[in-house]
Structures are given as C-alpha cells and as structure tokens.
C-alpha positions in Angstrom: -11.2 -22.4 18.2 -10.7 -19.2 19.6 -7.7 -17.8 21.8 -8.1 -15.4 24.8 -5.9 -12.2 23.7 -2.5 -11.3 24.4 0.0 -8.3 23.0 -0.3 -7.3 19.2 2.2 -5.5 17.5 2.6 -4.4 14.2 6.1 -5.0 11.7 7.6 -1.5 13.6 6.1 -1.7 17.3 4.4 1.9 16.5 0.9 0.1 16.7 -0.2 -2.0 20.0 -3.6 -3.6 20.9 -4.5 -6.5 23.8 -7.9 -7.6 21.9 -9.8 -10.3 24.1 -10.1 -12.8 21.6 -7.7 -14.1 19.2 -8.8 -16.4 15.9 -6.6 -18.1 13.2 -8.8 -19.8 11.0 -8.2 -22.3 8.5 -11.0 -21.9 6.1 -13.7 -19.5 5.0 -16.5 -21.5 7.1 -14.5 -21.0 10.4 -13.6 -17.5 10.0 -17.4 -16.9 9.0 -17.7 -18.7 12.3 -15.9 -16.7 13.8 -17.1 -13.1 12.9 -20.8 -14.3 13.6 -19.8 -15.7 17.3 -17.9 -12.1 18.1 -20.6 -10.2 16.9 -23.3 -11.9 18.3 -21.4 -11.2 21.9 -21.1 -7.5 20.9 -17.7 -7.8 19.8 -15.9 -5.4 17.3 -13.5 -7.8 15.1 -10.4 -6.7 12.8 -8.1 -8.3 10.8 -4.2 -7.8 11.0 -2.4 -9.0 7.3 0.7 -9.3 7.9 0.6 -5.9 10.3 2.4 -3.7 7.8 0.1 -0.5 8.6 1.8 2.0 10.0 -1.7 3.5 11.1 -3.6 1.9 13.8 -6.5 -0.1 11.1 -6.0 -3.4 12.4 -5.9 -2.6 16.3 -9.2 -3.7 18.6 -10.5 -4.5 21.6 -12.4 -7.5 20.5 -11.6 -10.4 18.0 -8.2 -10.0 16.6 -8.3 -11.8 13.1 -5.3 -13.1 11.3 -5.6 -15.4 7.9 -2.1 -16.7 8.0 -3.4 -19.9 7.8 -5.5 -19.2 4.8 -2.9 -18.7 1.9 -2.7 -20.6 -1.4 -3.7 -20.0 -4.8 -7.3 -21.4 -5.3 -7.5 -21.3 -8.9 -5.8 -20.0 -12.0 -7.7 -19.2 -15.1 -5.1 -19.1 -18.0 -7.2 -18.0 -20.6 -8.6 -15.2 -19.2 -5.6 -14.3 -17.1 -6.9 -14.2 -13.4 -6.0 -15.9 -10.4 -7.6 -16.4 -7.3 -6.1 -16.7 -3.6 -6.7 -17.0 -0.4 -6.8 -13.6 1.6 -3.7 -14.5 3.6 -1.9 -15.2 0.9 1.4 -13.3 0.2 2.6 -11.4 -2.7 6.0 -13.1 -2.9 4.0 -16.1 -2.7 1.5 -15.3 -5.3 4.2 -14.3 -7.9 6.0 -17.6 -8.1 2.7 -19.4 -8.5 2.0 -16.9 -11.6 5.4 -17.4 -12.9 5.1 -20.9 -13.2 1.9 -20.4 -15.0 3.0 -18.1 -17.4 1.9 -15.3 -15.8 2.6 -11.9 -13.7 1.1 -9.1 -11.8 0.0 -5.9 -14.4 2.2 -4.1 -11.3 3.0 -4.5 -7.5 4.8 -2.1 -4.7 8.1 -2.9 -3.4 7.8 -4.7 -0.5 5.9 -8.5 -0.9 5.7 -10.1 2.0 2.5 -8.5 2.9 -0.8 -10.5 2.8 -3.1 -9.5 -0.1 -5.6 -8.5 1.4 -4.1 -6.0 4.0 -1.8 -4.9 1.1 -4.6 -4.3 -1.8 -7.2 -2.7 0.4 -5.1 0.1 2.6 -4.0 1.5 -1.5 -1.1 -0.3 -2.1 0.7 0.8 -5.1 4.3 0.8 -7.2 4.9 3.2 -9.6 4.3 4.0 -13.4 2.4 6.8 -14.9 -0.2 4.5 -16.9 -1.0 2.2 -14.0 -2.8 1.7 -11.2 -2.4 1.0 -7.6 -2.7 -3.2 -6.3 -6.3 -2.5 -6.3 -7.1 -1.9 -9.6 -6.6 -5.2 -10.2 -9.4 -6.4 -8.3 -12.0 -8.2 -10.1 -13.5 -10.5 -7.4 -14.0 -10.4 -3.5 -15.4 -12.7 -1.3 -16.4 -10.5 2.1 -17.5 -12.1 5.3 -20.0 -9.9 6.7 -21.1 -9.8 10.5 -24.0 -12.5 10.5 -21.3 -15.0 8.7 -22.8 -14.6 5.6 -20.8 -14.3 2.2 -21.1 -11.0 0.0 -19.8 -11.4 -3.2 -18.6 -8.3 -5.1 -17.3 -8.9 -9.0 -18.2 -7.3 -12.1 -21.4 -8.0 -11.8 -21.8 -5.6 -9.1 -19.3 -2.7 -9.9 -20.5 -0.3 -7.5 -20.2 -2.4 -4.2 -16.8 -3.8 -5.9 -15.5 -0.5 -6.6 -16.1 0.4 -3.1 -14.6 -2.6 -1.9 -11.5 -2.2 -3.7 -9.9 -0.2 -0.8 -12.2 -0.7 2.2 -9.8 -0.9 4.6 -12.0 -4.0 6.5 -15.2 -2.2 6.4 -17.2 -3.9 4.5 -16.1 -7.6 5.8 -13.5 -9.7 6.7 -11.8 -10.8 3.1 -12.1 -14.6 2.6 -10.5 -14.5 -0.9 -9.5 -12.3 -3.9 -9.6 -12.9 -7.3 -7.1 -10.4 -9.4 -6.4 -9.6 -13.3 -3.3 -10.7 -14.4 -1.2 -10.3 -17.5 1.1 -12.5 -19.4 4.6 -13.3 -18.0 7.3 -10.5 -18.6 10.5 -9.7 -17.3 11.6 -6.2 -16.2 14.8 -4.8 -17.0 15.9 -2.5 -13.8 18.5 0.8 -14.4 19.5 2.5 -11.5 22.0 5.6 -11.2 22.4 8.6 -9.0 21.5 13.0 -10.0 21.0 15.7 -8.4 17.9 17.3 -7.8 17.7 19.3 -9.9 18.6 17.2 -12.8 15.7 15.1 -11.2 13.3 17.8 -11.6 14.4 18.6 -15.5 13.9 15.0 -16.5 11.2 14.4 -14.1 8.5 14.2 -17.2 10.4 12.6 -20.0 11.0 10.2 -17.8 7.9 9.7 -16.2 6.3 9.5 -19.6 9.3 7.3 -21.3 9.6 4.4 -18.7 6.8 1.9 -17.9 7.9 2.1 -14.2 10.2 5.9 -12.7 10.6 6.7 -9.0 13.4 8.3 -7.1 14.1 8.5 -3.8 15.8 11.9 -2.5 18.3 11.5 -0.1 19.6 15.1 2.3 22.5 13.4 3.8 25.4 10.4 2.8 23.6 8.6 5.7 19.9 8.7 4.1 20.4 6.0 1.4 21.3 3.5 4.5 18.1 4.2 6.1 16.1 2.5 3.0 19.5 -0.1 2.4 19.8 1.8 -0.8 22.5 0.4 -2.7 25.7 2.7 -3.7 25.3 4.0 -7.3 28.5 6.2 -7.3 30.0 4.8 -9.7 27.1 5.0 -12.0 26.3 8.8 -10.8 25.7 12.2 -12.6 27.5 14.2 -9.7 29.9 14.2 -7.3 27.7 14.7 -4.5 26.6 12.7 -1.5 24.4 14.9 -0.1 20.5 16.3 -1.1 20.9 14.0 -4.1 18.7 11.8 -5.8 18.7 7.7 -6.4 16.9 7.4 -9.4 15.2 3.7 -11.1 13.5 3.3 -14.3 12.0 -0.3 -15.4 10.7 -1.2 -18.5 9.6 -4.8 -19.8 12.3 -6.7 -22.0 12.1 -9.4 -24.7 16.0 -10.5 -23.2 16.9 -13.3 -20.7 17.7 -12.6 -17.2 21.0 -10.9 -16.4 22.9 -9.0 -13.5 25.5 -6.3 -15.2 26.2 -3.8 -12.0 22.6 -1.4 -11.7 21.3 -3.1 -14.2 18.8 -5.8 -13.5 16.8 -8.3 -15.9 14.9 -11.0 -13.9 11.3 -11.8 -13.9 8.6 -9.0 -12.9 8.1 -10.2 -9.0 11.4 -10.1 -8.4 12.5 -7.0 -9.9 9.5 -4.8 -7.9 10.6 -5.7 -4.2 13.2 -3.8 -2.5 14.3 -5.0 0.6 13.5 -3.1 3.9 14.9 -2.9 7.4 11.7 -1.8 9.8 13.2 1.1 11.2 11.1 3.7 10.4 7.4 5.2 10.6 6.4 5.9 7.7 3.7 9.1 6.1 2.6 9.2 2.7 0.1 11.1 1.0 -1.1 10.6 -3.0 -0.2 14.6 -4.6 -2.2 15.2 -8.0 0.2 14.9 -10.6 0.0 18.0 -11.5 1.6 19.3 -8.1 4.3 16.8 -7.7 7.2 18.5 -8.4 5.9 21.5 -7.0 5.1 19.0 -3.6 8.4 17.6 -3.8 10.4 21.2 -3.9 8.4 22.3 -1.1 9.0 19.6 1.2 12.4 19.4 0.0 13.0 23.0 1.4 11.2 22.1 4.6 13.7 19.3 5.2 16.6 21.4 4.6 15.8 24.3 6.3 13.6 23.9 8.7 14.3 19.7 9.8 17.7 19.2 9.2 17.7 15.8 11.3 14.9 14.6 9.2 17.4 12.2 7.0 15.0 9.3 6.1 14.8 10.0 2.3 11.8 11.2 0.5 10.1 8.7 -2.0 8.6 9.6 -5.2 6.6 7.4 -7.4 4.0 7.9 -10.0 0.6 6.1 -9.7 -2.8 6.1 -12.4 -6.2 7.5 -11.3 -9.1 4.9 -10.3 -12.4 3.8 -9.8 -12.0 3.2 -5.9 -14.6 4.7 -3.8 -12.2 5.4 -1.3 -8.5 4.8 -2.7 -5.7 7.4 -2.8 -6.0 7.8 -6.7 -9.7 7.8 -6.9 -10.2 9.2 -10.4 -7.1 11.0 -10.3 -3.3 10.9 -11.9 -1.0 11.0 -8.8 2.5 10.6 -7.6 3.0 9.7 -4.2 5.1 11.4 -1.8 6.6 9.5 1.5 8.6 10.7 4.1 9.5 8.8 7.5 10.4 9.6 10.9 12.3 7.6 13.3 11.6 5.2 16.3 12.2 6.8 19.3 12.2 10.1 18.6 9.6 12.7 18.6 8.7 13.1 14.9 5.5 14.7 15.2 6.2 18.0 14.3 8.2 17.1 11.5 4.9 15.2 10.1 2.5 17.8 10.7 4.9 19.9 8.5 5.1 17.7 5.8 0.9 17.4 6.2 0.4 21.0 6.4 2.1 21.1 2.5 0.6 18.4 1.0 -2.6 19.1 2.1 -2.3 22.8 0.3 -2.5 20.4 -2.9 -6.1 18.0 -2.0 -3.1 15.0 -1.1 -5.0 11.7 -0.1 -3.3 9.6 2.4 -2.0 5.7 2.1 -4.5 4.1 4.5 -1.8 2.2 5.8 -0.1 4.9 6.5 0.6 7.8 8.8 -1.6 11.0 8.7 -3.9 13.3 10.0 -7.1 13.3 8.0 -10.0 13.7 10.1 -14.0 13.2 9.1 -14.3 16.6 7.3 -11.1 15.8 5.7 -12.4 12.7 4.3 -15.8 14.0 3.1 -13.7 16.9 1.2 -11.4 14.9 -0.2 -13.1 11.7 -1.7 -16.2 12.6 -3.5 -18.1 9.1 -2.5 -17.4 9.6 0.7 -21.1 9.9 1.6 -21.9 6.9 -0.6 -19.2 4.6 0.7 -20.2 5.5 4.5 -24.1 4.9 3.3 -22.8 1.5 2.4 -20.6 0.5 5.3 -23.7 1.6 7.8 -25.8 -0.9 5.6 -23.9 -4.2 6.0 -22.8 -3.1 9.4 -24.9 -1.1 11.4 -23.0 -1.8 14.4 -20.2 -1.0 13.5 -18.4 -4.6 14.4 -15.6 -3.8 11.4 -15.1 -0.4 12.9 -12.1 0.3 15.4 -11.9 3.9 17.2 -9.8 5.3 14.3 -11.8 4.3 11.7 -15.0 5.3 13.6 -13.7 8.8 13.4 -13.5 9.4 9.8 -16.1 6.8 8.4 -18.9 6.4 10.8 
C-alpha cells in the first residue's frame, strides 16, 4: 500500500524532500488509512497537489501524500449549480466536465493543471475587481483528520469552513471538494500593449469597467518571453519595447466562439489559462487595493534602478475581499503583485527588496508562494490568526499536518 520514499521535487526543482514513506491512494478509505497508520507511528504526513508551490508546504520527512489517483467529478447538481470532485482532481479537467453540463467556474487563475485542492487552499486566484480568489467558491470539504476520521466542513458549519477555505493542509488531508458554480459563459479576451503610464491613468476605469483586467509590466524586450507572452505590437499604444505594459481585459459575451488576432471568444476555462514554461521562482504578495498603484510604482522604480537584471515581468491582477480565516484577501479588496527571480541565480536580495515594499502596505503573501512572513508577521497580519491556530492545535495536537515551515508561523 505504502512505498518507502525517494526524491520529491516540485514543478521548478526550488523545493526537495526524501520523506520515508510514499502513498497514492485510490479512494477516501485508503488515504484515511493511510494518515491513521503514519500517525500512529509518529509520522508527520503532507500532501503534494500537483507540486506547484513555490514555498516549501508540501515537503516532509514522513508520509508524502499525492491524490493523483483520486480525480473525477463525483457529482453535479444542476439545479443548484455545484459540483463535487475528487481532491486530485484538476482544473482543466474539472472545466470540461462543467462545460458539458452547462456550466463554468464563477472565476479561476491562469494556470489549470494544478490539482484542486493544492490550488484552492494555498489562495489561488485570477483577477477581477468583484470576485474572489478559487476559494471563495468553497461550499463543501471533506477533511481526513489524523485518527482517519472524516470532518466535514459546509455551510452548516461556516466557521470551521471558512477556516478551511485556505488551510494550507492543516486541518486534514482533503478527500473531496464541493464548489459553487455558475451557468455556462464564454469570455471574450482583448489584449494590446501601453506604457506605464498610460497603465496607471486607466488603471481604475478599467479595473472597474471589465469583469476580468490585469497587466503584466515588462522592463526589457526580453521580459514578455520569460512568461511566453505573445507579441501585441501591432495592436500597441507605443512604440516602445522596453518598461512597457501587456495589458488583458475579459468580459462575458452573448457571441459564438471566434479567433480575430488579440481577440479571443471561447468558453470561460479556456480563455483563463495562459500557458507557462517553469522557469522561474516566483513571490507574490496580496497589496490592499488602495495601495496598488502606489505598490506597483514603487517596485517599478526598485527594478529599474536598483535591479536592472531583474527582467521577469511584474504581474498585476485585482482580486475581491473574503471570509477566509487565513487567505490573502481575508476581508479585504486587493490586487496582487508578483515578481520572479530566476533559477540559478542568486535572487535573494532582489526579493527581500521587493518584501521590504510591500510589506510597508500590510501585503499578505500567496501561500504557495515565496516570502518571508514569520509568526509575528502572521499574527499582525490576519486578524484570526489566533483563532485559526486554536483550531489547527484542536484536530491536531501533534502537529502530524505540520512540516518545519509551517510550524514556524502556525504552531
């Protein structure tokens, strides 16, 4: 049932672990198996996704978890619009099931090949001023807690499932997730290129016109190839090449699929991904909206002055406020600011710069990834801190979902 443990690495090879066990199961009971037989033997047990965390919240000593062989849809309710699937289960693959049910995500990020529940509870988010990160679509967990047992957390409970939104894999090992959708739309994609500054003027209006605005601001000709960013030249504001921005608003459409150069009309899961080359390490931290374009100017200036070989481009999206305990938006408007440095290099610096900004503004990181909150940064910054560690010491008060990064800022 169990495998003795060999080399893990995550989508980049920034995150390693050699855990002693290895599981794959097949089904709820076994994994439930599983967890109880590791922690009865005093072993610490995480779960991997699909590895996409940049941050090292799936690495452990003990039993290494994956549910790759526990995807599928279990159920779809039409009339009330919700689906449940298996925690394994992917994105891309959960948006064709919707689609041929006449369905679609309320919003998703933009890459899809992660498994759910890696994905929905490290903060996952697109963008769109109105709506929430992944999470917020949570309406139903199932949680495998150490003894095997099965906590449920729904709307019956909203406290434990609003903590459980983004846990990070504290509070169990996720056997399934039950999500709110919404009625099948299409999206109808513009991109074009500005400058900055342009950016900045229309930054609002288009944040507040647009279901869906982000940009990505690129310092060099080079940066848009570090994200496979398609050339928009001929549909750009500016002659430039250089500290320009790459701009995309969606909105839904009543028309029929079409392709007409940067502009796209297809059905919503496949407008939202964009498709990545893992070749960089990636920081992002969620900036009250309020401060975003001040953020953004700031670390703007930092790249150009100070870290001119920093080219990977900064990305700028808009997310809702929520009710997660612990999630980047908790009960706050945001945009999220990302920046990357890259393999093989020494990017640390660079980071900590970026940090040392961001953090002027009360920025909350992506738990997936990099950043350098510690415990008092966490108990500052999310105001149920205290209540969501209360809760995690109560199911597990041995910490067998806790690895040494997590122990630092949640035990």
């Amino acid at each position: 049932m169990l495998e003795k443990g060999g080399l893990w690495r995550n989508w980049v090879g920034n995150q390693s672990c050699i855990p002693r066990q290895r599981g794959a199961p097949t089904s709820e009971e076994m994994l439930a198996q599983m967890v109880a037989e590791a922690a009865s033997e005093g072993l610490a047990v995480r779960c991997a996704g699909s590895g996409h965390s940049f941050t090292p919240v799936a690495l452990t000593s003990g039993l290494h978890l994956t549910l790759s062989e526990m995807q599928g849809v279990v159920s779809v309710d039409s009339a009330l619009r919700r689906v449940t699937a298996r925690a394994g289960t992917t994105i891309n693959q959960l948006g064709k099931v919707l689609k041929s049910n006449g369905l679609s995500l309320i919003n998703q990020g933009d890459i899809d090949s992660q498994a759910l529940a890696g994905a929905l509870t490290t903060g996952t988010h697109g963008t769109g001023i109105a709506l929430g990160n992944m999470a917020s679509q949570i309406v139903g967990l199932r949680l495998v807690q150490p003894d095997g047992s099965i906590l449920v957390a729904d709307e019956s409970t909203p406290d434990l499932l609003d903590a459980a939104r983004v846990s990070i894999g504290m509070l169990g090992v996720i056997s399934e997730i039950t999500l709110q959708a919404m009625e099948s739309y299409n999206l109808h994609e513009k991109l074009w290129r500005c400058t900055f500054d342009e950016c900045m003027e229309q930054h609002d209006d288009l944040a507040a016109s647009h279901r869906h605005f982000g940009f990505f601001w690129c310092p060099t000709p080079e940066s848009r190839h570090c994200y496979c960013l398609p050339d928009t030249s001929s549909v750009s504001t500016t002659d430039r090449l250089d500290d320009v921005c790459e701009m995309k608003v969606i909105d839904i459409t009543d028309r029929p699929p079409m392709q007409d150069g940067f502009e796209t009309i297809a059905y919503s899961s496949e407008i939202y991904p964009i498709e990545y080359v893992p070749n960089f390490h990636e920081l992002e931290y969620a900036v009250p909206l309020r401060y975003g374009k001040q953020a953004c100017i700031e670390v703007r200036r930092l790249m150009l002055e100070k870290h001119p070989d920093a080219i990977y481009p900064i990305e700028y999206r808009f997310t809702a406020g929520d009710r997660g305990w612990i999630s980047p938006f908790f009960e706050q408007e945001s945009i999220t600011l990302s920046v990357s440095g890259q393999p093989g290099l020494d990017y640390w610096a660079y980071l900590k710069d970026v940090d040392d900004i961001l953090r002027q503004f009360g920025a909350r990181p992506h738990w997936g990834k990099l950043h350098f909150l510690g415990h008092d940064d966490v108990t500052a910054l999310y105001p149920r801190a205290g209540e969501f560690r209360a809760l995690r010491q109560s199911l597990d008060p041995h910490g067998v979902f806790l690895n040494d990064h997590l122990r630092q800022l949640f035990a």
